[in-house]
N, C-alpha and C positions, 0 to 999 in steps of 0.2 A: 616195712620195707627192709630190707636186706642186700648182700652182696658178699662179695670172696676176696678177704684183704690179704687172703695168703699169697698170691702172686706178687703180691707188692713189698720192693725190698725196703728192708728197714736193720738198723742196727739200733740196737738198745742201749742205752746210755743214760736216761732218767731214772728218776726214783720215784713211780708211781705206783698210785694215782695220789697225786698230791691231795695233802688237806680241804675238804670241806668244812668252815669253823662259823659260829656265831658271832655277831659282833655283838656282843649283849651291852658293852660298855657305852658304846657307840651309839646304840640305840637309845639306849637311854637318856644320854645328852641330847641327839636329835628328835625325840620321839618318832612318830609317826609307823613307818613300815619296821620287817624283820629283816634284819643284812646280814645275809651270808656272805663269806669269800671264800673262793678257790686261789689255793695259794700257791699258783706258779712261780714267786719266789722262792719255793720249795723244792724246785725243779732236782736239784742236787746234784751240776753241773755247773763251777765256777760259781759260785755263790749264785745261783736259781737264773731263773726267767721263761720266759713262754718262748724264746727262739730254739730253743733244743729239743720243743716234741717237732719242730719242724725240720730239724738238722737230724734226726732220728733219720727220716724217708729220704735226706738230700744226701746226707754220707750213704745212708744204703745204697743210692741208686750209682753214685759216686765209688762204692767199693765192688758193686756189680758189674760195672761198665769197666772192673780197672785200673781207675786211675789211682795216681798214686799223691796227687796233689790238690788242693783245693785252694780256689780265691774268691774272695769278696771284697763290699768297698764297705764304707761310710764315714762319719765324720769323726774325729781323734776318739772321743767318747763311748762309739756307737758300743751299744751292750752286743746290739748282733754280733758283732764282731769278737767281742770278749769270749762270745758263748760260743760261737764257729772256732777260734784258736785251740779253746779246751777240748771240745766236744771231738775236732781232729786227732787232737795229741792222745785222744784215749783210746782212738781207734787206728790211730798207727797212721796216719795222713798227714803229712805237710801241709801248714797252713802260708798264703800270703794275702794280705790286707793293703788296700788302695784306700790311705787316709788322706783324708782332705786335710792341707793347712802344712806345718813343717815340723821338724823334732822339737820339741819343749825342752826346754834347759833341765827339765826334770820330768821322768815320768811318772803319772799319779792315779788314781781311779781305774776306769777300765783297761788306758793303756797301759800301765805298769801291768794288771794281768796279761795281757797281750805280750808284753816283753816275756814273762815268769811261763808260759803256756808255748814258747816257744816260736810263734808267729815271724815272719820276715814282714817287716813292714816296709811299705814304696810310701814315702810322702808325695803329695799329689797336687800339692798347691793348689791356686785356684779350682783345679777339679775334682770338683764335692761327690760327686754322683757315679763313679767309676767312669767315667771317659778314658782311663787307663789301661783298664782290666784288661781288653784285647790287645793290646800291647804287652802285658805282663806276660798274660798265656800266651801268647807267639814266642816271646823269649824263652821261656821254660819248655814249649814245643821245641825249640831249638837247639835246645840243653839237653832233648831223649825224656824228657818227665811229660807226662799225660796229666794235664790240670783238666779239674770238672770245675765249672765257676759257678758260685751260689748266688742270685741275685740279691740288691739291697732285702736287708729283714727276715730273707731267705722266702718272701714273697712271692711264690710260684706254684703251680698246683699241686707240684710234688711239694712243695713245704705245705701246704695250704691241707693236705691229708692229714697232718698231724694234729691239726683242727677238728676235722673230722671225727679223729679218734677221741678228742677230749672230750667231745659233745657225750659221746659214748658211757666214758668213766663218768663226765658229770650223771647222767642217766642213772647211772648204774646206784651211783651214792645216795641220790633223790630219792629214789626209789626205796634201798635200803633203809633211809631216814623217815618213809610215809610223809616225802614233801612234796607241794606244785607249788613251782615259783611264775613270777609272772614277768620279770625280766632280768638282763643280764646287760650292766655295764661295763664296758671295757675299751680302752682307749684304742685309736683305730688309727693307725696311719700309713704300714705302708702294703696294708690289707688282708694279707694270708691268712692274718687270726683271725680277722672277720668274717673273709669271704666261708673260711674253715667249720666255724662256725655256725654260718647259715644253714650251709649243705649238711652237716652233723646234724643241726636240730630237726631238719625234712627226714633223713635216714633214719634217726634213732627216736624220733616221736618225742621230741622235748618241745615241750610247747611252753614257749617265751618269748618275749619279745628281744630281742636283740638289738644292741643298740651303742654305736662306736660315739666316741668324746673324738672330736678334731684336735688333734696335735700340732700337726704342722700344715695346718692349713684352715683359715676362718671361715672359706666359701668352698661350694659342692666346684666349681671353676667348672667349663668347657673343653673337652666332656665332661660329665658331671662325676665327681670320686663314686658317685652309688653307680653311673656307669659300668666304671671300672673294677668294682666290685662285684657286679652283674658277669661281668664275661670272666674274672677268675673261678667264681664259684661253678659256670659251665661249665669251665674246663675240667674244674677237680671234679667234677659230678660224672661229667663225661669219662677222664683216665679211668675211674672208678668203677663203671658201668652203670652209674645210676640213673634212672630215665629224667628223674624231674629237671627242670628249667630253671632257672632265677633272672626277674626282670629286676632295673633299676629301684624302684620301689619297694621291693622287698626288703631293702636295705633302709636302716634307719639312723640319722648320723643328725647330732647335732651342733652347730659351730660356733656357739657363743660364746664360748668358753676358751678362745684365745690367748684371749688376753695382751699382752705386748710380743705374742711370736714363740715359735716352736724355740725350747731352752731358757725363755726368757722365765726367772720366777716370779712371781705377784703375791698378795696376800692370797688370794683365793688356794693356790699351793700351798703356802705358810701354814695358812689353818688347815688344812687337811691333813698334813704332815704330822701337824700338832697335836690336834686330835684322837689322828688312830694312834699317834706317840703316846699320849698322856692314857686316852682310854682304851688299849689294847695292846701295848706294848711289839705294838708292829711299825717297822719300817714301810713308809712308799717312798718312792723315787720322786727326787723332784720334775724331773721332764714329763715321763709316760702317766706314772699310778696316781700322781699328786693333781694334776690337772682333772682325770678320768673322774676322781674321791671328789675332788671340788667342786665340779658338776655334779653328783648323786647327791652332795648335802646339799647345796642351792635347788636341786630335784622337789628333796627333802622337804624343804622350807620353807618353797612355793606350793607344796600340797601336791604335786604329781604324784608323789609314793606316798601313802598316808595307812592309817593304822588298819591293818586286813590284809595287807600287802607284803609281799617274800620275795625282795631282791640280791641277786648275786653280784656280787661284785667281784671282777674276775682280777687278778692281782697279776700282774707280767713283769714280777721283778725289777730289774735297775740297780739294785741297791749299793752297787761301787759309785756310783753317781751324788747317793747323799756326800759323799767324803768330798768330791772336788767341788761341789755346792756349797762347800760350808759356808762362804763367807757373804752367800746370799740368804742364808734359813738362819737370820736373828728375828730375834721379838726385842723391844723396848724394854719389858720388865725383866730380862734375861731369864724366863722361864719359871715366873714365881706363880 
């Protein structure tokens, strides 16, 4: 299958195609399967992540249309955000940010980059989720600036191509490697990279299983999240001009791996952290990568993945996050 991505705008901003790597260290303490990662901490956009192959196609469409501003929301922390202030300032776009909660006596992790990238941040108190943003853009309409708003995560079909194109590179690297892998975990929350994903593997012929780790959320709830990840992937398939479909099912998401709530940390993080720490000398993020990793070793464990088996682990950065976490990622022995 194919299609014509030249019509579709984009600005270049990443440093790809990020790393395909072994975890041989990894493997070896876990036995069982072969684990690769793709390491969109490598993004090379404010210290990495997977929100800037999708701010690639949302500043394009944003520098196409125009405008001369952009806004988004999320919570003080949100890395989207981190990665949308930079990813602006490199392309000459004013950023403004609808943070939930109020100004910190000091700011630290994402939001100090947020501050250092230039960002105008609106504190938003109670409202988490942008309830603001159409207020922010009206004022700035008011003011003669043209704001394009990026949804949370940057979650939308046009973000959701940027997905598409990853499927692509990953293909491309597989291939150059003489590998078939049989699936691909990656934390899934507020869908673009999933839904991105899917559509990538039907177009580029990667044949995996795909499969999102719940973040912020323990139950598929009504509608069900594979719903909703069923009509994003239409849509990017559709903008695209792709014929295939994608029903609820096609989506594979597991939710046991909660634990006490999106941010909260547990052991099951702890060890994951610790592990690709001690045997890889890779940072994950305690919210997104560490929850995602904690699920693939319990995967692991339990014999889902077992030795014959080529799994990706796809990596979405975070990594300003380990710093404000610090004072949840102890161990007892202090790390002997």
């Amino acid at each position: 299958m194919s299609f014509d991505m030249s019509g579709v705008p984009r600005v270049r901003v990443n440093f790809l195609p990020t790393p395909l790597v072994g975890l041989k260290g990894l493997g070896r303490v876990l036995g069982g399967p072969r684990i690769l990662m793709k390491r969109d901490d490598l993004t090379g956009v404010a210290l990495g992540g997977n929100k800037t192959r999708k701010l690639e196609f949302l500043l394009g469409e944003a520098l196409a249309q125009g405008c001369d501003t952009v806004i988004t929301g999320g919570a003080m922390q949100s890395n989207h955000c981190r990665q949308t202030s930079a990813a602006a300032a490199a392309v000459g776009l004013e950023c403004h940010l609808a943070l939930g909660g109020k100004a910190p006596a000091v700011a630290s992790g994402n939001l100090l980059l947020d501050h250092i990238f230039g960002a105008t941040i609106h504190w938003c108190g109670e409202c988490h989720k942008g309830e603001r943003i159409p207020g922010i853009a009206d004022a700035l309409r008011a003011e003669g600036r043209k704001p394009y708003v990026i949804p949370f995560g940057g979650s939308n079909a046009v973000g959701a191509i940027g997905f598409v194109e990853a499927m692509r590179e990953l293909g491309e690297q597989l291939s150059a490697r003489g590998d078939r892998i049989d699936a691909i975990i990656l934390p899934s929350s507020s869908g673009g990279t999933h839904a991105g994903m899917v559509v990538g593997a039907e177009v580029y012929g990667v044949a995996a299983d795909v499969i999102g780790i719940g973040i912020d959320r323990g139950e598929p709830g009504e509608p069900s999240y594979e719903s909703e990840l069923a009509a994003l992937a239409n849509e990017t398939a559709e903008r695209l001009g792709v014929k295939a479909r994608f029903a609820a099912d096609r989506f594979h998401m597991r939710y046991g791996y909660f634990g006490g709530g999106y941010g909260v940390v547990g052991d099951r993080e702890r060890e994951a952290i610790r592990l690709v720490g001690k045997c890889e000398g890779i940072l994950l993020d305690p919210v997104y990568s560490a929850r995602a990793m904690g699920a693939l070793i319990d995967m692991i464990r339990r014999g889902e993945y077992a030795a014959g088996h080529t799994v990706v682990f796809w990596h979405t950065g975070g990594i300003p996050a380990v710093f404000e976490y610090g004072g949840r990622l102890h161990w007892g022995d202090r790390g002997k």
